[in-house]
C-alpha positions in Angstrom: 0.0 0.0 0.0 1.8 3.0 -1.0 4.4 5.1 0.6 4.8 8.4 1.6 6.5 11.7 -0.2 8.2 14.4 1.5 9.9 17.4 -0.6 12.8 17.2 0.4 12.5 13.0 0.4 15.5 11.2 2.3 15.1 7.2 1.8 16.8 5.1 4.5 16.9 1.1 3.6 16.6 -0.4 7.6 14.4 -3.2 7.7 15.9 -6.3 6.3 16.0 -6.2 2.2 13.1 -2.9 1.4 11.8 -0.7 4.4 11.8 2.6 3.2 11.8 5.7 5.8 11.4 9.1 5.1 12.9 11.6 8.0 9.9 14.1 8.9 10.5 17.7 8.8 11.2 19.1 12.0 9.0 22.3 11.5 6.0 20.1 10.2 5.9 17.3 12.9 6.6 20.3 16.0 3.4 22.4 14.8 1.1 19.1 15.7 -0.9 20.4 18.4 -1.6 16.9 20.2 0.2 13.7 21.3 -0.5 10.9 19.1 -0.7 7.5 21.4 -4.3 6.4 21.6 -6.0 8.8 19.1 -8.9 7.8 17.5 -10.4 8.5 14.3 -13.1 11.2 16.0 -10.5 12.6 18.0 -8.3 13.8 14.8 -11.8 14.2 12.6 -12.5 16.9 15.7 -8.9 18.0 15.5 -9.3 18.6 11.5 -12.7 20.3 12.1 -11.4 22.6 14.5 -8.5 23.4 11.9 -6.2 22.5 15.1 -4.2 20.4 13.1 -3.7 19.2 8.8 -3.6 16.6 7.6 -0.2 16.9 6.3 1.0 17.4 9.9 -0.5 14.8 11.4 0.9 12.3 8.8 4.5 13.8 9.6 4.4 13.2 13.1 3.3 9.3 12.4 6.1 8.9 10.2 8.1 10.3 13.3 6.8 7.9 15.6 7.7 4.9 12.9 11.4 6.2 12.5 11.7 6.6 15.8 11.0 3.7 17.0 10.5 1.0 14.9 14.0 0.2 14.2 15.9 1.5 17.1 13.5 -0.5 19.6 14.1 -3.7 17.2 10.1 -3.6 17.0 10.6 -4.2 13.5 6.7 -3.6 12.6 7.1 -2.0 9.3 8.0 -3.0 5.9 8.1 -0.2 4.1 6.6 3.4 4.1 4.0 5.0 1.7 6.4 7.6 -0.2 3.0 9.2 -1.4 1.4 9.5 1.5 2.1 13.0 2.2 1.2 13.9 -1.2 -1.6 12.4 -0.4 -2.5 14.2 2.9 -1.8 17.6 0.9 -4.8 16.6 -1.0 -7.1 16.2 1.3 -6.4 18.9 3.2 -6.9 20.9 -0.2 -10.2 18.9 -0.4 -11.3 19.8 3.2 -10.6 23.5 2.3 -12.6 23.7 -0.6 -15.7 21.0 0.7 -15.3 22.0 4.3 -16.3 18.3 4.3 -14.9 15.3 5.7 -15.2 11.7 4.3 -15.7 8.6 6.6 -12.0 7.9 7.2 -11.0 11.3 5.6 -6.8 11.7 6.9 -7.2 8.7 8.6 -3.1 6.7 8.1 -3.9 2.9 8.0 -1.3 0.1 8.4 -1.9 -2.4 5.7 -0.6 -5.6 6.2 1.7 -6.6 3.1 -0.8 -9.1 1.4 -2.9 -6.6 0.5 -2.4 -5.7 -3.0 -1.7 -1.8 -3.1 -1.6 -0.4 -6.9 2.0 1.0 -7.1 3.6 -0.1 -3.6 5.6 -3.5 -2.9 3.3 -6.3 -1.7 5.4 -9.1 -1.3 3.4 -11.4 1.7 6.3 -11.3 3.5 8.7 -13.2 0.6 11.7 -11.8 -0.4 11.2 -13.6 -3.9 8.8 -10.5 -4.3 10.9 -7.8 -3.4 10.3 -4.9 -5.7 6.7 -6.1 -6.9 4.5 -3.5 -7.1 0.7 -4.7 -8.4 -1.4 -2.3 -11.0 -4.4 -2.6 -8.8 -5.6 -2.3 -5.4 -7.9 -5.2 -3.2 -10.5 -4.1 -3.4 -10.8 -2.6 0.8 -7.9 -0.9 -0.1 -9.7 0.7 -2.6 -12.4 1.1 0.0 -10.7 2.8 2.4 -8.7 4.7 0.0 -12.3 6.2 -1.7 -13.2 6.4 2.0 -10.3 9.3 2.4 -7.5 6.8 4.4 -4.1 6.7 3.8 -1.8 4.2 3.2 0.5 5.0 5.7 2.7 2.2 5.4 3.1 -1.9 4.7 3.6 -4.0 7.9 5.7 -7.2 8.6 3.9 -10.5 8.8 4.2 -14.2 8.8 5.8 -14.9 5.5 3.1 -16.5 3.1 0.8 -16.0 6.3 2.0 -19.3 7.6 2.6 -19.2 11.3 -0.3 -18.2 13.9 2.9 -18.1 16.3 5.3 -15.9 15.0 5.7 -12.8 12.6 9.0 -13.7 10.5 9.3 -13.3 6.9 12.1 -13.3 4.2 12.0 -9.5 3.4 12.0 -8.1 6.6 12.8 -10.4 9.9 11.3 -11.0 13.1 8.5 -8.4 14.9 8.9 -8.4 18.1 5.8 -7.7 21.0 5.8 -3.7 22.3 4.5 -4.4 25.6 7.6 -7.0 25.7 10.3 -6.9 23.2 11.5 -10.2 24.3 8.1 -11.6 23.4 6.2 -12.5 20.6 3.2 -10.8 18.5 1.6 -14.1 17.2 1.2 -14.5 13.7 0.1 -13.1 10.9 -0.6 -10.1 10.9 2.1 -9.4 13.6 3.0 -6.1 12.0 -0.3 -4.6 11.8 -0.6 -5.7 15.5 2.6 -4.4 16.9 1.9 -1.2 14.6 -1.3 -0.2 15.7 -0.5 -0.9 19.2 2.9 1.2 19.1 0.7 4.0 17.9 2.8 4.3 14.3 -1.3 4.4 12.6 -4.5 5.3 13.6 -6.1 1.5 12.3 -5.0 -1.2 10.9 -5.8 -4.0 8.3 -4.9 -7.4 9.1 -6.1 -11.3 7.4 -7.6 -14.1 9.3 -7.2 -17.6 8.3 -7.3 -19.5 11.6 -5.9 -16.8 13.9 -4.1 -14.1 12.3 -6.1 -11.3 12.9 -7.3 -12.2 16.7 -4.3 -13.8 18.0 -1.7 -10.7 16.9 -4.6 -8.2 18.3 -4.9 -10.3 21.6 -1.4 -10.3 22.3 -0.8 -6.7 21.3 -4.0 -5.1 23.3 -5.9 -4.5 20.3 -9.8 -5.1 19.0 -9.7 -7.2 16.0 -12.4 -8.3 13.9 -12.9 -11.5 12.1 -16.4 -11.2 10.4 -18.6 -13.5 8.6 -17.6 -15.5 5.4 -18.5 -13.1 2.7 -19.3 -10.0 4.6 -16.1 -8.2 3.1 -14.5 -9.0 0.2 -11.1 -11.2 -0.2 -10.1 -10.0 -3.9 -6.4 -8.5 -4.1 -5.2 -10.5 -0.9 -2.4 -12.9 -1.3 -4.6 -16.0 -0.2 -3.4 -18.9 2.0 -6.5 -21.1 2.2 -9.2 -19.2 0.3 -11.8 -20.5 2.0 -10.7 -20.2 4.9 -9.5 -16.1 4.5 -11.0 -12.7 6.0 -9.3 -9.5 6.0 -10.4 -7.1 8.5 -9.6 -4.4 10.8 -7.3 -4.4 13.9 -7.7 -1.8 16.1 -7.4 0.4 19.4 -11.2 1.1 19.8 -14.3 -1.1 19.1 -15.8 2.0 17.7 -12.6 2.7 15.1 -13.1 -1.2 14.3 -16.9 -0.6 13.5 -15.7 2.8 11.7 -13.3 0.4 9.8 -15.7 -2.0 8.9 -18.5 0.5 7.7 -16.2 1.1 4.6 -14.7 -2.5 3.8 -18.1 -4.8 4.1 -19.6 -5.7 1.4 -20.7 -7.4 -2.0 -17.7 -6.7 -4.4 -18.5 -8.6 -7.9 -14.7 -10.1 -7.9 -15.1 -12.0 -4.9 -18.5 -14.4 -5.2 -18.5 -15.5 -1.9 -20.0 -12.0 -1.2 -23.1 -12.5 -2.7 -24.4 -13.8 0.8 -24.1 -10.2 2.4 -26.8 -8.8 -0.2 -29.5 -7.6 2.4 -27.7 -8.4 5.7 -25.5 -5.2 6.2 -27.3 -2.5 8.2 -27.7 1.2 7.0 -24.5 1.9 9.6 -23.0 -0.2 12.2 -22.3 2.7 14.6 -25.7 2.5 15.4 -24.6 -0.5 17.9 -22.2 1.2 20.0 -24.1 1.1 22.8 -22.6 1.7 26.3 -25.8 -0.4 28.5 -25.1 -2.7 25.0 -25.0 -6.1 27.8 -28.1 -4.7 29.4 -30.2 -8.3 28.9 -27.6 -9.7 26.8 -27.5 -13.6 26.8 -24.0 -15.1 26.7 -22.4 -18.7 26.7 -19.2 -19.9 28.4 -17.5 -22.5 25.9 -15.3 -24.2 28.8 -14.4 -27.1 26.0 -11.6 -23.9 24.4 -11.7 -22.2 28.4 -10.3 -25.0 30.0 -7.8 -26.6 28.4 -4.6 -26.2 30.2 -5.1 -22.8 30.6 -2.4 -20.6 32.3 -3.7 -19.4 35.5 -3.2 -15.9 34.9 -5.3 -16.2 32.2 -7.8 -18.0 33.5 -8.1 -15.2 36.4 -8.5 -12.9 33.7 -11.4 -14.7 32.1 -12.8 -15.5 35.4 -12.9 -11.7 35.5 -14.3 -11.0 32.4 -16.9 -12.9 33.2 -17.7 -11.3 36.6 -17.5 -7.8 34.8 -20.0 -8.8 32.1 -22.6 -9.9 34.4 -22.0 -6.9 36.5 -22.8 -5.0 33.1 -26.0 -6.6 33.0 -25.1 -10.0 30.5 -26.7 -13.2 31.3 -24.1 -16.0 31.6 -24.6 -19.6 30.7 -22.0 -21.5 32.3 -20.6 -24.2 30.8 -21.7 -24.3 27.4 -21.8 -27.7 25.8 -21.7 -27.9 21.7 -22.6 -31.8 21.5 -20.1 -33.5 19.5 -18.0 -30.4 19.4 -14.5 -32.5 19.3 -15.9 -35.0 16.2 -17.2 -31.8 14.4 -14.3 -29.7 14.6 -11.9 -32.4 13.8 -10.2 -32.8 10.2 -11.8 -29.4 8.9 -8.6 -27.9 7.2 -7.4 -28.2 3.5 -4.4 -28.2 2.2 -5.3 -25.7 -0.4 -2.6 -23.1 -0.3 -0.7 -24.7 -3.5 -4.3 -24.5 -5.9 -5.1 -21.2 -4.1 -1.5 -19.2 -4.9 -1.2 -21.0 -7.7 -4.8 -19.1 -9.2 -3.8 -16.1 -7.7 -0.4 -16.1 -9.0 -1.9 -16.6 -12.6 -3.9 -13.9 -12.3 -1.3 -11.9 -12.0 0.4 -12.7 -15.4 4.0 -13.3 -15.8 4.7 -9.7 -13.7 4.8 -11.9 -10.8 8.3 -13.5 -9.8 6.5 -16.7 -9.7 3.8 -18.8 -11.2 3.4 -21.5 -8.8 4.3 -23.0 -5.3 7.1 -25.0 -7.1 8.5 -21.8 -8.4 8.2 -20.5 -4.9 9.7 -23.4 -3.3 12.7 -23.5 -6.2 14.1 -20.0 -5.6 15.3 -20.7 -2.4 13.9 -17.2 -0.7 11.8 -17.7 2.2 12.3 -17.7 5.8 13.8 -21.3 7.0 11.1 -21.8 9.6 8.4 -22.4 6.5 10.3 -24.5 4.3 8.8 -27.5 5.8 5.1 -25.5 5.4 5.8 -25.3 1.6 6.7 -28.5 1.5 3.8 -30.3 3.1 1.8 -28.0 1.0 3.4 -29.3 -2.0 2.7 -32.7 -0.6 -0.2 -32.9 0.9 -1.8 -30.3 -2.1 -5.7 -30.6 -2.7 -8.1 -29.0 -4.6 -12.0 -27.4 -4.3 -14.5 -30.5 -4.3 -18.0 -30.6 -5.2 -18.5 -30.6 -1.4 -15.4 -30.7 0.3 -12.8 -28.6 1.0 -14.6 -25.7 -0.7 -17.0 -22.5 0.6 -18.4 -21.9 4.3 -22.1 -22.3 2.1 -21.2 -25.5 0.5 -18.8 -27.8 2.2 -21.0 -30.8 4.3 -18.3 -30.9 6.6 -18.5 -27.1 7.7 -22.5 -26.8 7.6 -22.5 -29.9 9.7 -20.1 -27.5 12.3 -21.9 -24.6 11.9 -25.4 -25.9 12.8 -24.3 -27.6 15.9 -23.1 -24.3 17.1 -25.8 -22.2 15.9 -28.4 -24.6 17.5 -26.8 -24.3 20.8 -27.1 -21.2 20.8 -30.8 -21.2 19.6 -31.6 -23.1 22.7 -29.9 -20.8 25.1 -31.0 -18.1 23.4 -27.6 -17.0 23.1 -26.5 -13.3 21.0 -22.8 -14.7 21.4 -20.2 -17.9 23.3 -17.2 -16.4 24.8 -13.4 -17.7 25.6 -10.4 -16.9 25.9 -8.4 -16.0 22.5 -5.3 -17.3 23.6 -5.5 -20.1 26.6 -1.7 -18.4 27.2 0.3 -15.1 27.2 2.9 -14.4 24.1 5.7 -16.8 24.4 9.4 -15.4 24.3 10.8 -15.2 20.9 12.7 -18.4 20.1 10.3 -20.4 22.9 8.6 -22.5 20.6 7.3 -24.8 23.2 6.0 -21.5 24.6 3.2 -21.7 22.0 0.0 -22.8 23.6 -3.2 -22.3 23.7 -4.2 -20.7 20.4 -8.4 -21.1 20.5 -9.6 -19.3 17.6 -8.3 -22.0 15.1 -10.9 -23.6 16.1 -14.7 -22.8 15.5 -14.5 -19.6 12.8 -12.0 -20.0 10.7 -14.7 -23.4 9.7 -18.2 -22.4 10.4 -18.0 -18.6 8.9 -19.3 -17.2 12.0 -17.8 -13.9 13.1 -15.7 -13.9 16.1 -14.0 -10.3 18.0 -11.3 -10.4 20.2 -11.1 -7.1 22.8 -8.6 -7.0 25.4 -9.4 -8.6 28.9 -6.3 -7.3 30.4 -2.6 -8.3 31.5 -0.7 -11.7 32.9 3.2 -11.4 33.7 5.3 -8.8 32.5 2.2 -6.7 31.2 1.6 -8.7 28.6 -1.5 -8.6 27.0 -4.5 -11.1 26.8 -7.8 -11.0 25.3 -11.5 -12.0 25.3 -13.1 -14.0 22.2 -16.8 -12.9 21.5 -18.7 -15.7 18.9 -21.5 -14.8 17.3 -24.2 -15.8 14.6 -23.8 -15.6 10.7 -23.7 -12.0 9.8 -24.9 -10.8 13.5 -21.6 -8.6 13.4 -23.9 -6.0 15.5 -25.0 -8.0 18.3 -21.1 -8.1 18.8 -20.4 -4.8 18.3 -23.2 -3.8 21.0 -21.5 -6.8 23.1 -17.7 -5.5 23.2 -18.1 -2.1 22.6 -20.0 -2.0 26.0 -17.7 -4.7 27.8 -14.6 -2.4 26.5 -17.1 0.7 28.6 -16.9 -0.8 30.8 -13.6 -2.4 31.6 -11.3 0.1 29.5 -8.3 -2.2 29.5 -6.3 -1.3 26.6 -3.1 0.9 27.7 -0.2 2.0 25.6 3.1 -0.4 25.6 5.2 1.8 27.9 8.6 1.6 25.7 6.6 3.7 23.1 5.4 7.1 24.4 4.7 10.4 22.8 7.2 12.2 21.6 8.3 15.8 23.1 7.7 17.7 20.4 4.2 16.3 19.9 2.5 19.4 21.7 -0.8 19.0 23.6 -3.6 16.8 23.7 -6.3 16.6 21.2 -9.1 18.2 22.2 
């Protein structure tokens, strides 16, 4: 996604083989007149309003924060920066001068994790085969956001090929480290975005879900992410890993900038199919749900089949606590939760699809691309060590689409089978969502892979469609993060967003990583 101009532009190669910096002008980022950590989208819409701030200056002072930090600290969140985003933020603020009108994410700098297709910018999904790449077109909630008046701010680190839930390590650019712990993980994928949005170098971010990637990096990293239904928001221009399995969507520091997020990105885009099913299930707004007495009545299951296994006791505190907090904010708990047959049903769900997947969207991309294929991938000898044994199995174990296996959320037996044990649970409860915890553990040290455990949102989603949010529940040792998975039904994305947006009211648990404060020249606060 692209990368940001300056005048007098000064490139700086630091991360790895292509992470572009520019250094901000002095006289630009001092005139900010408010600390970035923990803005939100209203707060610089305000800002903008009040003409307190452009939105050339509040680009500047983000890329100050990223050159900062990012490297020095060894966070190592960023790829590469937009070289056109200040260009860009000139624009607008010509736009907002002559409309005195501001669009729904109008100045808004998004971090756009680097399997997004961005027309112009590198997207290389982490592989330092595609180094230099730079697609004609944009996916299409690039495109979204970009009509929506965001800003590619910059690309972010992730799992290489979006293989590991674990770890964020990839060919082009190294490890990402955790910034409430640099000696601990992120999780995986979308580990950039994660560490990015959490470090305050963007306002929001835009992460991918396969089995974890978007709630695991958001629950070790105090964030709100949002995996949404199966075809609420479209998949075309993401580098896939199991198409079937794939949502992009937003990671954030708000539910409400999540929501703002999603307004823009959901729905039916003619290039993705699978989008067809949100025709007539997307409300006129989903502000509308941000309701503080949102668990007022609210009827809520306790999956103890994810809760309690082998939990770490800080943790489980934590959820015990969540738990207490939502019934004090009026929720209704049914504790335990039993989805009959859950462990036969969830068993044997994944497909080995990634080598028919990249393969058709490598061909789409004519010979451009460095590669055609998973064997021309695997060939070149540039990916991270730690996934040569992922390629491989792929290679090995590759499958196609069926007739009715290994295919849609709306087709495959296997997955309706899933689904309507879970929904039907819930229809007897009378349940608006199941909660557990999104990681069983906190973020392993880096290099502790036996520190890797308990990872539950592989589990149900990622198979049945549904939607699932993670929100932050609080911290275990070392501050480190931990969060609180919310389930819901197809397409009921707003009973969640009433459900966490008034358990985040109510709890306010999300802090800034300490090692990453504002810096002195940042001026005041917004008002």
């Amino acid at each position: 996604m692209n990368r940001f101009l300056l005048s007098t532009a000064v490139f700086l190669l630091l991360i790895g083989l292509s992470a572009h910096r520019v250094l901000p002008d002095p006289a630009v980022s001092d005139a900010l007149p408010f600390v970035l950590p923990e803005t939100t989208i209203a707060d610089i819409h305000r800002a903008l309003s009040a003409k307190t701030c452009t939105c050339e200056q509040l680009v500047m002072a983000y890329q100050q924060r990223i050159t900062t930090y990012d490297q020095p600290t060894k966070l190592n969140a960023i790829i590469l920066i937009n070289p056109k985003a200040l260009a860009t933020a000139r624009q607008l603020d010509a736009e907002f001068r002559q409309t005195k009108k501001l669009r729904p994410l109008h100045c808004i700098p998004v971090i756009v994790k680097d399997n997004y297709q961005t027309a112009g910018l590198q997207t290389t999904a982490g592989s330092a085969l595609f180094k230099g790449f730079e697609p004609t077109e944009d996916a299409y909630q690039v495109r979204k956001l970009k009509e929506a008046g965001g800003i590619v701010l910059a690309k972010s680190n992730m799992a290489e090929w979006a293989f590991s839930p674990m770890v964020t390590i990839s060919s082009i650019a190294g490890e990402t480290r955790n910034p409430y712990n640099l000696d601990h993980t992120t999780a995986g994928s979308s580990g950039g975005t994660a560490a990015a949005v959490a470090a305050n170098f963007g306002t929001v971010g835009l992460g991918t879900d396969t089995g974890n990637s978007i709630r695991g990096p958001s629950s070790h990293n105090a964030l709100v992410g949002f995996r949404t239904t199966l075809g609420l928001t479209s998949r075309a221009g993401i580098v896939p890993l199991y198409l079937r399995n794939d949502v992009g969507g937003p990671m954030c520091r708000t539910v409400e900038d999540a929501t703002r997020l999603l307004e823009v990105i959901a729905g039916y885009d003619p290039a993705d199919s699978l989008t067809a099913n949100s025709r007539g299930k997307i409300p006129a707004n989903y502000r509308q749900f941000l309701k503080k007495d949102g668990l007022r009545g609210a009827r809520i299951g306790v999956l103890r089949t994810l809760s309690d296994r082998s939990p770490d006791p800080q943790v489980a505190a934590l959820f015990t606590q969540a738990i207490a907090d939502l019934k004090k904010a009026g929720a209704i708990i049914v504790d335990p939760l039993v989805v009959p047959d859950f462990d036969t049903l969830s068993k044997n769900q994944w497909c080995s699809l990634f080598r028919y997947d990249i393969g058709q969207y490598l061909t789409s991309l004519g010979n451009r691309a460095p590669a055609q294929n998973l064997e021309q991938i695997i060939a070149s000898g540039k990916f991270a060590p730690y996934i040569e044994s992922n390629l491989n199995s792929q290679l090995k174990n590759a499958v196609g689409p069926g007739a009715e296996t290994c295919t849609g959320p709306y087709t495959d037996r296997k997955r309706i089978a899933f689904r309507n044990a879970v929904v039907a649970v819930m229809d007897q409860y009378k349940l608006g969502a199941i909660i557990y915890p999104t990681w069983n553990h906190p973020p392993a040290k880096i290099g502790d892979f036996k520190g890797y455990k308990g990872d539950n949102s592989q589990v149900i989603a990622p198979h049945t469609g549904q939607p699932a949010f993670t929100i932050p529940m609080g911290y275990t040792y070392d501050n480190l993060p931990a969060g609180l998975q919310f389930l819901g039904r197809p397409f009921d994305e707003p009973t969640l967003i009433r459900y966490t947006y008034a358990y985040e009211q109510a709890t306010h648990h999300r802090k800034a990583p300490a090692k990453f404060p504002a810096l002195a020249n940042s001026g005041g606060k917004v008002k």
